[in-house]
N, C-alpha and C positions, 0 to 999 in steps of 0.2 A: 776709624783711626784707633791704633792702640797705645793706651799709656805703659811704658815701663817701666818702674821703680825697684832702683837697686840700693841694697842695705846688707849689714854686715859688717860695714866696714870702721877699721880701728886701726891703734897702736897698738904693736907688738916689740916682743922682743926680736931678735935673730934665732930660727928654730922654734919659732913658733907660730899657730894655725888660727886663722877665722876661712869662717864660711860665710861666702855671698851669697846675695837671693835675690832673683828678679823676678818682683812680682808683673804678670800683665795685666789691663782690665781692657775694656772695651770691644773684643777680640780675642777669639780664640787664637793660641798659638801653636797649636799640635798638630797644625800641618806644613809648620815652620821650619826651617833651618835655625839656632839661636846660635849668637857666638857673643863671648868678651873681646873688648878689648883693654889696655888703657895708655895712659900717656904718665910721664913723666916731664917733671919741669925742664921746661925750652927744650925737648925735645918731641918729636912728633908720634901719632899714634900708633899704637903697635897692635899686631894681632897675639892672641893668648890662645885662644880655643872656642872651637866646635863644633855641636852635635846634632845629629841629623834628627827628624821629626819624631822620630820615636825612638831616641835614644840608644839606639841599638848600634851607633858607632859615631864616634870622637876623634877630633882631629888637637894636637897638642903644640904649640910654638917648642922648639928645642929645649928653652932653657927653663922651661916649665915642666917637660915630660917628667912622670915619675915622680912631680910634688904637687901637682896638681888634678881635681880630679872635675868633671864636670858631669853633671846629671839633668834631668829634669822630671818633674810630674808632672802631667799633661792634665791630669786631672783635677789640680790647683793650679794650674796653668802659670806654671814656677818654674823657674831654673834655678841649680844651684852650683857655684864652683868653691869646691872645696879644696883650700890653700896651706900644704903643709911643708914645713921645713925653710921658713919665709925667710928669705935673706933679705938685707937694704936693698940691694937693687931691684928689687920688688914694688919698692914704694911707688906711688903712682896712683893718681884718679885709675877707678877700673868701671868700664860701663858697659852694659847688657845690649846686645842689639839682638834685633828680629830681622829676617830673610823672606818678605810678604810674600816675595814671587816663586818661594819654594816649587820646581817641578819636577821633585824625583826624591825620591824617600833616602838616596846615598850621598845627594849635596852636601857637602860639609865646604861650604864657602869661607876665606882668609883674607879677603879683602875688602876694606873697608867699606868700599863703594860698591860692592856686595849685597851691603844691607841698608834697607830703608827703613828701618825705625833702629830709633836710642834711646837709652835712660839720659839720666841726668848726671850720672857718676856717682861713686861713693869714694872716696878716700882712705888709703889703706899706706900706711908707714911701720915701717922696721927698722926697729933702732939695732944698732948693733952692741 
């Protein structure tokens, strides 16, 4: 079983940047698919982005391309998505998921029920 723990997260202004990080333990995750998502209040969850096991290609939600960037190190067995240009409609729990049954190095899965592990969330607001 793997634990993921995501942090990072905070108040900003509008036009302004935090980097998330999810950490994994118990479990390697560098043969994974990882994706975010998050949700906003009373509304349901949404996909944001992700990146295939070794990083070498990223999948982006529309309204994120181009302010958003997503990484990971496999060797801190870390993802990070780095969030720039954050507008209010941004705001939103954002939680880290893993892809256990990765079987191809170009997966970059978008659906929720895609992935079998979650964080816990972190919470991330932009004031305007």
């Amino acid at each position: 079983q793997v634990k993921l723990v995501e942090s990072g997260g905070g108040s900003v202004q509008a036009g302004g940047s935090l980097r998330l990080s999810c950490v994994a333990s118990g479990r390697s995750i560098s043969s994974w698919s990882m994706g975010w998502f998050r949700q906003a209040p009373g509304k349901e969850r949404e996909f944001v982005a992700s990146i295939t096991r070794s990083g070498a290609n990223t999948y982006y939600e529309d309204s994120v391309k181009g302010r958003f960037t997503l990484s990971r190190d496999n060797a801190k067995n870390t993802v990070y998505l780095q969030m720039n240009s954050l507008r209010p409609e941004d705001t939103a729990v954002y939680y880290c998921a893993a892809d256990s049954t990765t079987s191809s190095s170009w997966l970059l899965p978008s659906a929720a029920h895609e992935y079998t592990d979650w964080g816990q969330g972190t919470q991330v607001t932009v004031s305007s």
